[in-house]
C-alpha positions in Angstrom: 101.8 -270.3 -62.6 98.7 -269.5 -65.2 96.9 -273.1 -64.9 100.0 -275.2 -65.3 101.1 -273.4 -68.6 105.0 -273.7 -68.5 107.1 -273.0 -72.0 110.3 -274.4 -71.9 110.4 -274.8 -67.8 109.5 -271.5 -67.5 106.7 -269.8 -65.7 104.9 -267.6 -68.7 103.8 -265.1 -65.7 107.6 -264.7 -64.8 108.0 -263.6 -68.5 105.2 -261.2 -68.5 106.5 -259.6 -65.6 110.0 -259.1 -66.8 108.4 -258.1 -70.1 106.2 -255.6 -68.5 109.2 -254.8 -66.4 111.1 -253.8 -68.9 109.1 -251.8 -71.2 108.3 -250.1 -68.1 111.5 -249.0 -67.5 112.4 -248.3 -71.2 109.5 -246.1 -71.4 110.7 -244.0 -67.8 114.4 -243.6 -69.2 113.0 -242.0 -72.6 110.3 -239.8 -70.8 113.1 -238.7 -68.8 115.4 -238.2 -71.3 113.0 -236.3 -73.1 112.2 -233.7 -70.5 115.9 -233.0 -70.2 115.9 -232.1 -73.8 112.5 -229.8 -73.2 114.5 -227.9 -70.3 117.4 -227.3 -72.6 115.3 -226.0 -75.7 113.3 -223.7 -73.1 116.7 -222.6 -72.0 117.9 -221.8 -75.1 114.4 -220.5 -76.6 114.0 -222.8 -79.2 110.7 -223.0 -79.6 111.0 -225.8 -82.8 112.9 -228.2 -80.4 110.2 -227.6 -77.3 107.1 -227.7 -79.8 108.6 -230.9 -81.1 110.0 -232.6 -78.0 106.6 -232.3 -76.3 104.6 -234.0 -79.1 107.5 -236.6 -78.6 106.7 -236.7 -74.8 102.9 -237.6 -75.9 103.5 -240.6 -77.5 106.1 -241.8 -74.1 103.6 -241.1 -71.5 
């Protein structure tokens, strides 16, 4: 508990954990998702899919 602070009978650390959590794991599935899609444009040479992918792969990580 942050110094008694409770919204609605919840703990707001509880929230910012799950919140964290989360957005953790959203950000792990699209990075992951992404590199599969940079292995399939290097194995089918397209170099506008890999150039673009990887600048995608920036703003994940």
């Amino acid at each position: 508990m942050i110094k008694g602070l409770i919204v609605y009978g919840k703990n707001i650390s509880d929230e910012i954990l799950v919140e964290l959590f989360l957005s953790q794991v959203t950000k792990q599935f699209k990075r992951g998702k992404i590199l599969q899609e940079i292995d399939q444009s290097l194995k089918n040479k397209d170099k506008e899919a890999f150039l673009r992918l990887t600048d995608e792969l920036k703003f994940v990580s």
